[in-house]
N, C-alpha and C positions, 0 to 999 in steps of 0.2 A: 600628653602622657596618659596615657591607661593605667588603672588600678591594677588590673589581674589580665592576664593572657590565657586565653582558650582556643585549647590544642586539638583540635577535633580531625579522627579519622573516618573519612568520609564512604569508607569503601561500602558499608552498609547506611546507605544515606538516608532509609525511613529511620532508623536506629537513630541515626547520628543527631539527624533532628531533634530530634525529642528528648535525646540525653543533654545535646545545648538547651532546649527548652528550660528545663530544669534548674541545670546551671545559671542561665543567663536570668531568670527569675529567680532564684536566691541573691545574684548579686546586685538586683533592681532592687529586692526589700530591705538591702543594706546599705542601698546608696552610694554603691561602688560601680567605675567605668569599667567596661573589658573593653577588649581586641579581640578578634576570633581569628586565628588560622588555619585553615584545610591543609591536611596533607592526603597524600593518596591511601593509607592503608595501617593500620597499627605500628606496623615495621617502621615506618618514616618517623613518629612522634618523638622518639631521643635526639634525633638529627635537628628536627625544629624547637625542640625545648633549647637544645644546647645554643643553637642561635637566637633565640627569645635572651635568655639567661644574659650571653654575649650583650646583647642589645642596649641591657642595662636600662631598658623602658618599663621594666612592670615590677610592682611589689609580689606577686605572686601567681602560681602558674596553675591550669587547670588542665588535668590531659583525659580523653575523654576517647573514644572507640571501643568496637564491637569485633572480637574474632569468636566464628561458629567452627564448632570442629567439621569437619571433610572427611575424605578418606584417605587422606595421607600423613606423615608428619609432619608434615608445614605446620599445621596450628601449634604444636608443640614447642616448635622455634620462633612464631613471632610472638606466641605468649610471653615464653620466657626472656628473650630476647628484648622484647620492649618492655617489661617489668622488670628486667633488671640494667638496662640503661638510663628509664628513668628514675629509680632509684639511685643509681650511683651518679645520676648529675645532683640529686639533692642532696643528697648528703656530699658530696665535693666540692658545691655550692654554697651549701649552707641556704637552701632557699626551701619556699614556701610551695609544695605541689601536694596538692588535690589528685590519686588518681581515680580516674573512673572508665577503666578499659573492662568492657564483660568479656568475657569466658565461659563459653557457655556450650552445649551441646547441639543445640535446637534454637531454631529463629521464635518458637515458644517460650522459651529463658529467656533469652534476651529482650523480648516485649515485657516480660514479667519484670524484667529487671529498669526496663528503659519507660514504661508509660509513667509520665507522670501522675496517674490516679494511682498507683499502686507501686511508690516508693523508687520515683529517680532517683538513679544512680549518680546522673550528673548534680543536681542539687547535691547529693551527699560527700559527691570529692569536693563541691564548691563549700559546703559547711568543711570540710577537711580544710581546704587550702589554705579557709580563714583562721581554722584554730591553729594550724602551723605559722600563720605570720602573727599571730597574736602571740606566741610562744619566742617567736625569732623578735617581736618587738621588747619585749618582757629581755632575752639578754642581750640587748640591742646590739646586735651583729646585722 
């Protein structure tokens, strides 16, 4: 059994990397196992949180992807779309998620936001994940 489950959309894979980088080195210096799972695209991560959740194998969940805006409104629905699915699995759940999906304009932003020299993102849902399960331990639910 894994500690924490990481949710990583792959669709921007140099991104993706480097935001697991982060993450997966925050929960090395804690001493905590993950799991990684790929899905194809931000859109997908509610669908595999909800199944993760179901699984009943992790103390807490890490969701992690990159949407750059386009020229359409696509970005506009899998933003919202997957920030508010997996929001409403956590609070329905009562569980412990970390998100760290960028939103961003520019494959500029998102490196600003994703290189680990200059303040991953993923590390920081993974610090998230952890003070949400230290919180859900505190009223032991």
């Amino acid at each position: 059994m894994s500690d924490i489950c990481i949710i990583i959309a792959k669709f921007y894979q140099d991104i993706a990397a480097e935001l697991v980088r982060g993450a997966t080195e925050h929960f090395a210096k804690a001493g905590l196992s993950y799991e990684i799972i790929e899905v194809p695209g931000a859109f997908e991560i509610p669908s595999a949180l909800n199944m993760a959740i179901m699984s009943e194998k992790y103390a807490g969940f890490v969701t992690l992807g990159c949407v750059i805006r386009g020229e359409t409104t696509h970005y506009d629905y899998v933003c919202s779309e997957s920030a508010r699915g997996i929001n409403q699995l956590a609070i329905e759940f009562a569980e412990a998620v970390g998100y760290g999906i960028l939103t961003v304009e520019t494959p500029e932003q998102a490196w600003d936001r994703a290189a680990v020299t200059k303040g991953n993102k993923g590390s920081d849902a993974a610090a998230a994940c952890l003070a949400m399960l230290a919180i859900k331990q505190k009223m032991a639910i």
